[in-house]
LODOLUM-393676 format. One record per residue: residue in three letters; x, y, z of N, C-alpha, C in turn. Coordinates in pm, whole numbers, plus 50000, padded with zeros to 5 digits. Atoms other than C-alpha are relative to their C-alpha. Example, Ala and Ser with C-alpha at 12.3 -4.5 7.8 and 13.67 -1.06 7.14 Angstrom:
2
ALA500894988150000512304955050780500905012050000
SER499184988149994513674989450714499235010950073
# end
This chain:
482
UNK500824988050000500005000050000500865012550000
UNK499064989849998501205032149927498925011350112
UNK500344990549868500415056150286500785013350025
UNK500014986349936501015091250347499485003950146
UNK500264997949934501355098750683500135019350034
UNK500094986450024499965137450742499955005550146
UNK499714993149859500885158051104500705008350036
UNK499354990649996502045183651254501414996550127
UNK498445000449933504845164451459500134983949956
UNK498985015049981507275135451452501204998150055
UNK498725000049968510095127651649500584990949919
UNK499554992549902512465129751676500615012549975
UNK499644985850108512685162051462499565010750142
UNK500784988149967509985181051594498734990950095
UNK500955009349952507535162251888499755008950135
UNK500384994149872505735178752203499404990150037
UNK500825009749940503055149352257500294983149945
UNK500225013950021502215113552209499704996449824
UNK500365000550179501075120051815501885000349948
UNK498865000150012505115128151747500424985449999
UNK499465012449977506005094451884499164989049899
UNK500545011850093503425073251696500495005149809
UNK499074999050108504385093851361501274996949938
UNK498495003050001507905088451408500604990249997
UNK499295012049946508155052751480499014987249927
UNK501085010850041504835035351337500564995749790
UNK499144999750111506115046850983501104990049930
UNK499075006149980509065028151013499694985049994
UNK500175014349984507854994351094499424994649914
UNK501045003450162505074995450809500734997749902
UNK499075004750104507785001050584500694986849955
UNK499345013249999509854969950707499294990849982
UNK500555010650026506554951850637499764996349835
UNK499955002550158506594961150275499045010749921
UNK500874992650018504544989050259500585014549971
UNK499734987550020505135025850082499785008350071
UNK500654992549936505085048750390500855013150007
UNK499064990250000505975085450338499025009550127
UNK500544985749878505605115750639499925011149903
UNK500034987350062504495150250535499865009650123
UNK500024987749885505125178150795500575010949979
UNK499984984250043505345214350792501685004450063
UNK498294993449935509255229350837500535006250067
UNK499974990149891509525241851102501405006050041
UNK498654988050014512465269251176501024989250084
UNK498945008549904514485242051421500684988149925
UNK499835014450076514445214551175501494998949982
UNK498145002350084517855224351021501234998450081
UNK498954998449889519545223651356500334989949968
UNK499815012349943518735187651378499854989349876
UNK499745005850126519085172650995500245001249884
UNK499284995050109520475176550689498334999949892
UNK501274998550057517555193050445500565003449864
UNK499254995250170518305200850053499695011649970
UNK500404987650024518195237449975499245002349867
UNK500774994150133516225231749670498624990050007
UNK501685007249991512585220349671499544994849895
UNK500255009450135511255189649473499195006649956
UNK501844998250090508075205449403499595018850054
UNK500834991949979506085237749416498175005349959
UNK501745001350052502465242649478499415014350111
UNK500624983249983499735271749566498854994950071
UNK501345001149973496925269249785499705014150115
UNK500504989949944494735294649985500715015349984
UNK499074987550043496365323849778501634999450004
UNK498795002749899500065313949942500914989949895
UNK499005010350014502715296549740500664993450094
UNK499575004749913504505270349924501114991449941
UNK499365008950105507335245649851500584989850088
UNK499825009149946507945212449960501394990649960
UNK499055005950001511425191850018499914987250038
UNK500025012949984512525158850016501254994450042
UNK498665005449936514735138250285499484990150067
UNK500145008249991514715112950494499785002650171
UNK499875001449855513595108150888501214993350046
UNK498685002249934516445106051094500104988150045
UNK499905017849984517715066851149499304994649925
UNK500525008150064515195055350918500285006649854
UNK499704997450161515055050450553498385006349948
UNK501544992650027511105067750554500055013749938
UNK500724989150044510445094850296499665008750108
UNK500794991849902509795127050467500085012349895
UNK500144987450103508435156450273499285013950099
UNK500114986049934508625190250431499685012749914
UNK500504987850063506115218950384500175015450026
UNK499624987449965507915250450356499645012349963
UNK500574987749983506675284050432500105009650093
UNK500054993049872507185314750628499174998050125
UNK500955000049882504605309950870500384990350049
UNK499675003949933506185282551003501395000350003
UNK499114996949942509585297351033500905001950164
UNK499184996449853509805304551391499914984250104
UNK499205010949917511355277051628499254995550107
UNK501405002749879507865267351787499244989149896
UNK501015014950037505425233251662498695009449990
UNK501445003049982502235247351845500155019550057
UNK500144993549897501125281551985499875014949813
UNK499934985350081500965321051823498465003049941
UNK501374994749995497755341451712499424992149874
UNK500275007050137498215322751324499634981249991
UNK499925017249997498035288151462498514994949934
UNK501315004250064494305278251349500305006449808
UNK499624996650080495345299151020501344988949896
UNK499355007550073498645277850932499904987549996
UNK500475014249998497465246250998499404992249856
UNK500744997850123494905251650785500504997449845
UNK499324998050132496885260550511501094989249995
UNK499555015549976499265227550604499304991749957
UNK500445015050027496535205850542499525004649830
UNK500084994550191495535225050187501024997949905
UNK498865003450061499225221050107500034986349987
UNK500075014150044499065182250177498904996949904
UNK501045006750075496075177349994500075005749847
UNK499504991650137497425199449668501314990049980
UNK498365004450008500735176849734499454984749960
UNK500685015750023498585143549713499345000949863
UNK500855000450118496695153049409501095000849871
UNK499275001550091499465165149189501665000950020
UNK498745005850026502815150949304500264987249993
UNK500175012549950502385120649491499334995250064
UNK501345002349969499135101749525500174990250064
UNK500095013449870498945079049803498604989349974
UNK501395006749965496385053049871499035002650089
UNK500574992649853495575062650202500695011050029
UNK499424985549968496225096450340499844996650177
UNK500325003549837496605087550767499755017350050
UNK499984984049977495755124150881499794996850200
UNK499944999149882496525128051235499295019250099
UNK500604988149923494305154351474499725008149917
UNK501074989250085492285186551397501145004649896
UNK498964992050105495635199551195499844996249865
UNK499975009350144495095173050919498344999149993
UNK501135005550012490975171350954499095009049914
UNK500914997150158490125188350626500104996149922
UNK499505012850137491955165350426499214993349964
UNK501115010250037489305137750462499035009049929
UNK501184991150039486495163750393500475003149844
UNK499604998350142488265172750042500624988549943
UNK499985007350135489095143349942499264982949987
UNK501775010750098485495125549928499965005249893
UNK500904999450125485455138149622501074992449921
UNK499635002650057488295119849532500314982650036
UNK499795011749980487505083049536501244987049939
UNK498985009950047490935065149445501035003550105
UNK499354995149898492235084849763499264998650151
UNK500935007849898490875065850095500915010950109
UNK499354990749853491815088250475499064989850113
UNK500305000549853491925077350802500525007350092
UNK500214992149933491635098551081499794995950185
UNK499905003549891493195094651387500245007350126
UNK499924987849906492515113851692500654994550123
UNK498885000049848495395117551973499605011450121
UNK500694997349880493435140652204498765010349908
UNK501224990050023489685152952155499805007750046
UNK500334991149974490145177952360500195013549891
UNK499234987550053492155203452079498924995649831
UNK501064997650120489005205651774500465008949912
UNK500284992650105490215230951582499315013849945
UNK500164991249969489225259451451498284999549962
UNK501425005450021485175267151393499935001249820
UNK500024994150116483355270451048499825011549919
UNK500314981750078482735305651016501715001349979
UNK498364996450005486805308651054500064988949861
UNK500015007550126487025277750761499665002149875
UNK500954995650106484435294850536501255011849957
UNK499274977250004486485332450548501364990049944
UNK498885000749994489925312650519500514989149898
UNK499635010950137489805276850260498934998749954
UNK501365005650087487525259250039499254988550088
UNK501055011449895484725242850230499014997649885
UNK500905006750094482905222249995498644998850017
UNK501235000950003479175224749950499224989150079
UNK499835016249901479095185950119500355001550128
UNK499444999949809480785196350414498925006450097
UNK501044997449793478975191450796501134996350090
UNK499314997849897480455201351093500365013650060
UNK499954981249976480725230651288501615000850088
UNK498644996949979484645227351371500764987649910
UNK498905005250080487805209651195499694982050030
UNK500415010349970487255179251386498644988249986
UNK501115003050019483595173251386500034995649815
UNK500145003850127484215175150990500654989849962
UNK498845012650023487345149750985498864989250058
UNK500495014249974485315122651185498774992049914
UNK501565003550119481925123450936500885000949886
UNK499135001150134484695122550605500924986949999
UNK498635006949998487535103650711498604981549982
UNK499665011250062487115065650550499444988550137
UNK499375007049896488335051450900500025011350089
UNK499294990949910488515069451239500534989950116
UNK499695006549856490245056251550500695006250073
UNK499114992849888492375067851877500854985850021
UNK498685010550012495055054352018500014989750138
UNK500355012349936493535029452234498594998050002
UNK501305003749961490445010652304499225002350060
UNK500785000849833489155018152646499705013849895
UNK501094992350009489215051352492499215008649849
UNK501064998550115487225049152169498754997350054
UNK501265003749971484635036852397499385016150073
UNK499844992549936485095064452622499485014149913
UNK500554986050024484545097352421498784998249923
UNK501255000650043481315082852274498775004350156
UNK500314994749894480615092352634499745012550040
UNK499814982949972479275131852756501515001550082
UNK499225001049959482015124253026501805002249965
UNK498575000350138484935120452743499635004949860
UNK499724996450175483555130452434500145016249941
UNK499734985650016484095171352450498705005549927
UNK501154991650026480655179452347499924989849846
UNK499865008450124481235155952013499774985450030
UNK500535014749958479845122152195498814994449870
UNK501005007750092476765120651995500394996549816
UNK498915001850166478865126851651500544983950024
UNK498925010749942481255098251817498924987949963
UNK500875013349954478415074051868499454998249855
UNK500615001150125476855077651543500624997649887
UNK499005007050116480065066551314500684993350085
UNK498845013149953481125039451587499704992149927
UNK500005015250067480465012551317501785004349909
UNK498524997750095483875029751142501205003750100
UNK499334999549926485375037051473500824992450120
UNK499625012549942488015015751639501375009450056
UNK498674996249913491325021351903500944990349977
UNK498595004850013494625009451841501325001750111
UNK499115000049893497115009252150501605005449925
UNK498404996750072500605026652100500464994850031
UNK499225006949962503215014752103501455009850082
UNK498984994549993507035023552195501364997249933
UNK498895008950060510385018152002501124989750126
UNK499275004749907512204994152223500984995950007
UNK498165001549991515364992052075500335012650038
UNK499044988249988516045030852150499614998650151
UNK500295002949846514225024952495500274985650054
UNK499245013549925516114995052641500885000950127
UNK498974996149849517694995053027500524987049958
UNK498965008349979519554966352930501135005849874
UNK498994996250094521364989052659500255018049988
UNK499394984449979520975026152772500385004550027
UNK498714995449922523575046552778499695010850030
UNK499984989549947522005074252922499544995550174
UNK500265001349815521245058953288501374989649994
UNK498915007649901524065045553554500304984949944
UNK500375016249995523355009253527499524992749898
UNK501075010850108521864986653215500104990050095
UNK500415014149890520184959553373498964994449905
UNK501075003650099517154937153250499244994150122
UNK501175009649950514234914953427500474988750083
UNK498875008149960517074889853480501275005750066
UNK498594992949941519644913653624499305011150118
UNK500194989549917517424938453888500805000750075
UNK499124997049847519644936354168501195010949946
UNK498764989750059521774956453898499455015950038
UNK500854988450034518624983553893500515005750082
UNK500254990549869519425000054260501095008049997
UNK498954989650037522905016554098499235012149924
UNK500634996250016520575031153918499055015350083
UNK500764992249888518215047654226500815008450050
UNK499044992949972521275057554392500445009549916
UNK499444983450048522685081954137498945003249939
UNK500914990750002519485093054055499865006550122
UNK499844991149879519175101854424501415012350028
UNK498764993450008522575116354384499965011949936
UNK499624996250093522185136154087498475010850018
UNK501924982850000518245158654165500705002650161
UNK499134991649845520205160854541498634992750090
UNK500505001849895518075142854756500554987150064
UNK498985009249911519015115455045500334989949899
UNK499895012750048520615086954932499754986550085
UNK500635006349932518725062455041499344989649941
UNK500505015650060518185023054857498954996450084
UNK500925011249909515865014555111498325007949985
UNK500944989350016513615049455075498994989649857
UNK500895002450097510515044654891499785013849875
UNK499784994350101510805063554543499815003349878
UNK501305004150127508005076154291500835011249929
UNK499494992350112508885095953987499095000249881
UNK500994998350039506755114353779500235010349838
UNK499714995250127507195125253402499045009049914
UNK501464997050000504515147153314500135011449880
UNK500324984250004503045181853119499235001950127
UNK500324990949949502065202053376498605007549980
UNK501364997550044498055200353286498884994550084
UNK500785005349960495095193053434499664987849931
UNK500115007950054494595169853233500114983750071
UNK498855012149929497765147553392499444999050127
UNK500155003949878495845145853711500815010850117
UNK498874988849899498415177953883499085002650121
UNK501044998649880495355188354108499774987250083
UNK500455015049926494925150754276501395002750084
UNK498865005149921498565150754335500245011750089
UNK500274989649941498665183654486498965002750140
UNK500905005249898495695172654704500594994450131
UNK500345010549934497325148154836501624997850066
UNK498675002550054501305148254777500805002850178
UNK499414993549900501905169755112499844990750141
UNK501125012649953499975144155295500834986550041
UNK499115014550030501855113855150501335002050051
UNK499024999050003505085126355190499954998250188
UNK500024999749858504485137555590499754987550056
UNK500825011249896502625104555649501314987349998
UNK499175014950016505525081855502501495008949985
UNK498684998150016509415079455442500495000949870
UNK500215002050141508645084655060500705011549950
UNK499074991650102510985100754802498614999049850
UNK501354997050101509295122054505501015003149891
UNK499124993050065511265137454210498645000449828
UNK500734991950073509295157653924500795003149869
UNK499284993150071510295163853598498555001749880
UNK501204994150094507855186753339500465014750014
UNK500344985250044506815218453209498385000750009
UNK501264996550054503205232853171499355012850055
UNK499794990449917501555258753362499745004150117
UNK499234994349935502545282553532499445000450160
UNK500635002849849500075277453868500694989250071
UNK499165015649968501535239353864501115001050096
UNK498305000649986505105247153805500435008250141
UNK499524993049873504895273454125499504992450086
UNK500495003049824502995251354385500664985349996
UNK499135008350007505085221954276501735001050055
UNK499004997349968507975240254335500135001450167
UNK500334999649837506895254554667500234985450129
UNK500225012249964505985218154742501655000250020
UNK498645009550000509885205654694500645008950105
UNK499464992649905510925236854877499904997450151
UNK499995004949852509325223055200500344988650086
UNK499305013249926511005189355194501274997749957
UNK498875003350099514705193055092500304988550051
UNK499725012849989516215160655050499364987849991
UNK500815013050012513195143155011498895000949858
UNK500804995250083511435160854703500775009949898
UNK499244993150070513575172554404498725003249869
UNK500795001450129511255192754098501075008449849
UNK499664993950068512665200353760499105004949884
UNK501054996750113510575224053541500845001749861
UNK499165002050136512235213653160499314989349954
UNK499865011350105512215188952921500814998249980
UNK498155005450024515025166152922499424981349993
UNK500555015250083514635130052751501074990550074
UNK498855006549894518255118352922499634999650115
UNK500065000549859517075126753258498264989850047
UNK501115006550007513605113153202500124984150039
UNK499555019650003515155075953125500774999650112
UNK499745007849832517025077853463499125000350108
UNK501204997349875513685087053648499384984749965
UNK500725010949990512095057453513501174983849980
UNK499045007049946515225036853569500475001250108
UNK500074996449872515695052353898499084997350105
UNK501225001149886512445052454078499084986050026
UNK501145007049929510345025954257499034997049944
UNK501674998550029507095035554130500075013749918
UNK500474992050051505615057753858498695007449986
UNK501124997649912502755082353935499155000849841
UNK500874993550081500295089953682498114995650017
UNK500795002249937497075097253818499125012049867
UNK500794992350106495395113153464498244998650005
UNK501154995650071491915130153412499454991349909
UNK500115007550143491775113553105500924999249906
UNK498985006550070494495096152877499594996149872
UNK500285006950144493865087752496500904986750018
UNK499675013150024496805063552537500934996850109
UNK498605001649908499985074352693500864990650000
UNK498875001650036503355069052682500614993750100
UNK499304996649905504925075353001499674986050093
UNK499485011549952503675042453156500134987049956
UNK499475017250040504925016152932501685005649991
UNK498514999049927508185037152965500334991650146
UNK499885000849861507925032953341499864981450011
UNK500265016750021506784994053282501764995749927
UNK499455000650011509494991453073501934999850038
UNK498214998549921512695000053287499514993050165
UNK500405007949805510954984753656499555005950039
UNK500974988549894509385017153763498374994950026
UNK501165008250036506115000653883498705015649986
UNK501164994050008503015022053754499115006650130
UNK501374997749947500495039854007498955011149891
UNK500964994650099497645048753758498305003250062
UNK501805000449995493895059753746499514990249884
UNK500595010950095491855031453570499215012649861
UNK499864990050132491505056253230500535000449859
UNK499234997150111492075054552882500244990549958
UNK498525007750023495045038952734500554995950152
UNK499375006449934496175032253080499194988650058
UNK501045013549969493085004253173501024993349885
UNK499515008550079494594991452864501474991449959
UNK498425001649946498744986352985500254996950113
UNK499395005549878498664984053322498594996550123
UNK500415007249965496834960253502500004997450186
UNK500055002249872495954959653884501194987550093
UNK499095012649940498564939354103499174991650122
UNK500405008249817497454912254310500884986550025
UNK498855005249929499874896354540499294984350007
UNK500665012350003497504864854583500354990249911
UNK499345006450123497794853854236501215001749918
UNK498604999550042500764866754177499825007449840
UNK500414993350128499114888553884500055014349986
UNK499754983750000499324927053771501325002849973
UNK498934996350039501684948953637500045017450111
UNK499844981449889501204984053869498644998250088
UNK500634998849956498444999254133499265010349887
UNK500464996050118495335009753965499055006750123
UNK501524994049916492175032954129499565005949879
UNK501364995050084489025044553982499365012849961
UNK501174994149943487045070554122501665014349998
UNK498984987449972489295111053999499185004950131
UNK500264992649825489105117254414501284998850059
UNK498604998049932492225130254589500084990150111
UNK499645012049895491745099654834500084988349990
UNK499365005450027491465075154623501244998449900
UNK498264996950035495005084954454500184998550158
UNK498735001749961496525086554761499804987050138
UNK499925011249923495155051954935500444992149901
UNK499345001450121496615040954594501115000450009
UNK498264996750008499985052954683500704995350080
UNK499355006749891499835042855010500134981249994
UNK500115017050049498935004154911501414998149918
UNK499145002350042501735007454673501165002050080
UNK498864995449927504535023154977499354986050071
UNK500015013349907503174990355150500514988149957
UNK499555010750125503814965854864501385000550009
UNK498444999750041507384980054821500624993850117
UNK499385009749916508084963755178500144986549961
UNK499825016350017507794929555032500674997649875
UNK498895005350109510514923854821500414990949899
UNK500065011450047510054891354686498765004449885
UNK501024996750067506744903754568499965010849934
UNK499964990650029507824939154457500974994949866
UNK499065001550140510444923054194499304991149915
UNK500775004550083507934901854097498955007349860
UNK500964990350056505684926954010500855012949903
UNK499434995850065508614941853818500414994149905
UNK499815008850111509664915753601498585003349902
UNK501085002150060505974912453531499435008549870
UNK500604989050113505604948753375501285000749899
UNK498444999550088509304943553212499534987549890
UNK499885012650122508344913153047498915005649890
UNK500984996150120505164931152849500495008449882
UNK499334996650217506014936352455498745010649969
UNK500724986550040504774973852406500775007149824
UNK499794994350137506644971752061498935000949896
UNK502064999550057504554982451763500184994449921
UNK500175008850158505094959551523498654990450045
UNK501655002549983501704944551709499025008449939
UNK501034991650032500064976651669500175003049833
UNK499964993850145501294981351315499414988149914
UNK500625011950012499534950051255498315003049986
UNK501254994249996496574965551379499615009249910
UNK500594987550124496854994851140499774995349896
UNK500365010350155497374970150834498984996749989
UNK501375006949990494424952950907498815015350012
UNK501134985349998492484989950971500135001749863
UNK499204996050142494005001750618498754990149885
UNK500685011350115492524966750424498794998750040
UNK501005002249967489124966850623499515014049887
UNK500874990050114488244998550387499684999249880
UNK500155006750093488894978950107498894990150015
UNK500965010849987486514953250214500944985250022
UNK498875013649996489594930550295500204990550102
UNK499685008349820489954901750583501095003650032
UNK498795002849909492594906150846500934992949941
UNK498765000550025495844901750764500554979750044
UNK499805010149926496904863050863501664999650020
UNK498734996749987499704861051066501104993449887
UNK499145010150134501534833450828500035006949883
UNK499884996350122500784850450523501185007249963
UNK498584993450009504114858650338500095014849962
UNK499624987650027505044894050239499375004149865
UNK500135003650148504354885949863498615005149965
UNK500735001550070501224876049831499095012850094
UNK500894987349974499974907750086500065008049911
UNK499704985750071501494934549861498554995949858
UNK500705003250137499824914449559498405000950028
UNK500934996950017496664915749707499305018150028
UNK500064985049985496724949649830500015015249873
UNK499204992250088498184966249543498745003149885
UNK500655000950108495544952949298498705009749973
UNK500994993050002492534975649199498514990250071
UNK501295005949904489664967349447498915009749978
UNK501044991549998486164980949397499725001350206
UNK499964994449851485905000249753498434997150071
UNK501095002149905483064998549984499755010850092
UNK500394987749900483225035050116498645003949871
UNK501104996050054480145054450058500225006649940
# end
């Protein structure tokens, strides 16, 4: 199949969220299955720091008044096509934010869909969030060009249609009274990036005012679980924490704890109990629960905390405050740092994430991944990774609660500072979340099979060789979209 993947991030160029990481890495694996997968993202002024770009542009094309001109290179470590849409307006050394943002987007997804028609025509167009959700809408009219439409948080819709009308071509066909609402009634295919919560925003609770939309194209709507790359995330091969260790080597992990305790400045102390928390700085992430509760936990027990995020600025000051009143036992750093990140979740005990609501999340199959054991809210993508522990059966991968109430988070935390006394049972329950395969060549499995269901195609069988997929894929199929 030939796939165009369309967004406004990918690491490891240019990535602020969880959409970055699945662009950046899903790409990749499709390819190695045999499949044509190129990225299209807008050029943003930083790019050139961080890869070699060609000063002359394959192509030039015109939409919403605006010439534009698009280059051709390659994502960094992989051999994936990447075609960059260049234009002043995204000159300055920022992804997301400024008064033009609903404006260049816009004109991003007019450029991909002028770039699909007359350079290079894909089969599928994957359009990721409101940035890409006019694409589908323009190109129902072009049935030899199938979109799916995959939303990484429903909270960010887009802009409305009186702003759409004044600014591109809104087709006579088009319903919806924002960017989003129009992508999910167009797009081919829609899904998120897990299960629990495709069920979830068909819900008033989760669905941002767009539930009943949601509910009324769930026969085309389905969740797909992310994944993570796990050869660049490996503690038995990273050289950015103390120690590589594995599932079979923990007793290596606690060099580890130690110079993380060493290195944010608080006690050193192997025996201390030791959560670590990777976050934005949003309501979203649950910050108000922990804040509830954090001052609480800390006084009641002998528990080590350490913080690392950005977001705002209410957070970042009563977080700080917070660390200020326990030195040595509460280190926060407000940044973004990817090195220091992988020794928090190679360092710490336990990982907190006590989210609002989660599309899929990242942060705890990291934390699964290096031994940090999970404390989660049952939510999202995380119902769908990490799994209640029970010591009985000797089952679970982290502590899980229900009910967003600042008490149950922190009888949650405390169950887990009780657990970590039993040692036998605490490495158990580390192996357990170390041994789960969060690579995506599962989930890219799942997308194949999403991709050929629009065709009217069965599931993929695992046995089937390489060959005879392309050959059936490839061939002209009468479609089955409306």
């Amino acid at each position: 199949m030939r796939i165009l993947f369309v967004a406004a991030e990918a690491a490891p160029i240019a990535k602020v969220g969880g959409m970055g990481d699945v662009v950046g890495a899903l790409p990749k694996i499709l390819r190695d299955m045999g499949h044509d997968v190129r990225i299209f993202l807008p050029y943003y002024g930083m790019l050139p720091d961080k890869m070699e770009i060609p000063t002359e542009p394959i192509w030039w094309g015109s939409a919403m008044f605006q010439s534009f001109a698009v280059y051709e290179t390659v994502l960094p470590g992989t051999d994936v096509p990447l075609y960059l849409f260049g234009h002043p307006a995204f000159s300055p050394r920022r992804i997301y934010g400024g008064e033009d943002e609903d404006w260049r987007f816009t004109f991003f997804a007019n450029g991909a869909a002028e770039f699909c028609w007359n350079y290079w025509k894909p089969e599928i167009v994957n359009c990721h969030d409101w940035h890409t959700g006019m694409i589908p809408v323009w190109m129902h009219q072009s049935p030899d060009i199938s979109t799916v439409f995959t939303i990484h948080n429903l909270a960010y819709q887009g802009p409305w249609r009186w702003f759409l009308e004044k600014t591109t071509w809104c087709p006579w066909y088009m319903q919806g009274h924002n960017t989003m609402a129009a992508a999910v009634q167009f797009a081919d295919k829609v899904n998120t990036v897990s299960p629990t919560y495709a069920e979830q925003i068909q819900t008033a609770a989760y669905g941002e005012t767009l539930e009943g939309l949601l509910s009324f194209i769930s026969g085309k709507l389905s969740g797909i679980i992310n994944g993570i790359d796990t050869e660049v995330y490996d503690p038995a091969t990273d050289k950015y924490i103390a120690q590589t260790f594995s599932a079979d080597t923990l007793e290596k992990r606690k060099a580890n704890k130690i110079a993380l305790q060493e290195e944010v400045g608080l006690e050193v102390n192997s025996k201390a109990f030791f959560i670590g928390i990777v976050t934005r700085l949003v309501e979203q992430k649950g910050i108000d629960l922990i804040l509830n509760i954090l001052d609480r936990f800390l006084a009641y027990t002998d528990a080590q905390f350490v913080l690392l995020g950005t977001g705002d600025r209410y957070y970042e000051t009563q977080m700080w405050q917070l660390a200020s009143r326990y030195p040595g036992r509460m280190a926060t750093y407000l940044l973004y740092n990817d090195a220091l990140a992988r020794r928090i979740y190679a360092g710490t005990d336990a990982f907190l994430m006590p989210s609002r609501f989660e599309p899929c999340g990242i942060s705890q199959m990291m934390a699964l991944r290096y031994g940090s054991v999970p404390i989660v809210r049952r939510t999202g993508g995380l119902v769908d990774t990490v799994f209640h522990h029970d010591p009985t059966n000797h089952a679970g991968t982290g502590y899980c609660f229900d009910r967003y109430e600042p008490l149950d988070l922190f009888t949650c935390m405390i169950r887990a500072w009780e657990g970590f006394r039993y040692k036998d049972y605490w490495e158990q329950l580390q192996q357990r979340g170390m041994s789960q395969d969060f690579s995506w060549h599962q989930s890219a499995k799942e997308y194949v099979n999403l991709y050929r269901s629009i065709y009217g195609l069965p599931p993929q069988e695992e046995e089937q060789p390489p060959q005879q997929e392309e050959a059936q894929v490839d061939e002209p199929v009468a479609t089955g979209k409306s």
